[in-house]
N, C-alpha and C positions, 0 to 999 in steps of 0.2 A: 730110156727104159720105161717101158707103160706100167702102168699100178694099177694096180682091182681098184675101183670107186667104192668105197665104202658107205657107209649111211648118211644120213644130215644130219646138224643136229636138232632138227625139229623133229625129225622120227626115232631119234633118241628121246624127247621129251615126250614125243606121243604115247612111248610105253612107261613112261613113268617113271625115266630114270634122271636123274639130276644132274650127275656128275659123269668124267670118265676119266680115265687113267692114261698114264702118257710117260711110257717108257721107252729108255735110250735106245738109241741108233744101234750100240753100240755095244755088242753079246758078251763083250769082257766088262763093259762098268757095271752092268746091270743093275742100274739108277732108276726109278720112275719115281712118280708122282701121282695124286688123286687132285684133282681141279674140277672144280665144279664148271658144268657145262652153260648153266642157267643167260654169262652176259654176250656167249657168239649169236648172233644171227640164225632164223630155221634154213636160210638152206646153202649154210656151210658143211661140205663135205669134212668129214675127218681126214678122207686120204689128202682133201685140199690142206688143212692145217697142220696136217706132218711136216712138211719140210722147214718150217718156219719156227719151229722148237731149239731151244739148245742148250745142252745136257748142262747143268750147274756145276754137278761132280768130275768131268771129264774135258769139257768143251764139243762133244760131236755135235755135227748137227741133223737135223730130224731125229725124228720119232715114232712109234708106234701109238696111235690112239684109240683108246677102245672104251666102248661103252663102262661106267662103272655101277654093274647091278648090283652091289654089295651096299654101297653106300645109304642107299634108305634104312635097310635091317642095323648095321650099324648105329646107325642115330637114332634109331627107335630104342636099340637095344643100352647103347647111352644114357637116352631118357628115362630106360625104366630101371638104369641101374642109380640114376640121380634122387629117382623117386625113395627105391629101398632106402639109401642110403640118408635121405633127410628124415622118413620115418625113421629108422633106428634112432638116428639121433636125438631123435623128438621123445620116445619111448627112451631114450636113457637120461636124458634130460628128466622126464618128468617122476623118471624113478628116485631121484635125487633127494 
């Protein structure tokens, strides 16, 4: 059975994205993961590294792999919740 070629993941990093997401084969475990894209090669296909996944929670094997654009806003969103949160402590510290 043929599969749609999906992107590299060099043209995944050319838009900026770091990670992606790699959920199961298999529409009853409905298992994925976030993996950072950063240590494949640029011009590995995703649809190439689907089949070579295998599901932790279930055993199936492949997967779907798709870019993760959430993942920068997250860790931005992270850091500036790390931030509030050492000032306040800093501001209640020093109210002391």
């Amino acid at each position: 059975m043929l599969r749609a070629q999906k992107i590299t993941l060099g043209e995944v990093r050319e838009m900026g994205v770091r990670g992606v997401l790699v959920y199961c084969s298999d529409y009853h475990c409905s298992h994925w993961t976030a993996i950072s894209g950063d240590r494949g090669p640029d011009d590995a296909r995703l649809s190439d590294l689907e089949p070579l996944f295998v599901c932790q929670a279930c055993g199936a094997k492949g997967a779907n792999v798709r870019p993760h654009f959430g993942r920068e806003r997250e860790a931005r969103r992270y850091c500036r919740d790390s931030v509030e949160y050492s000032v306040t402590a800093s501001m209640a510290a020093a109210s002391r």
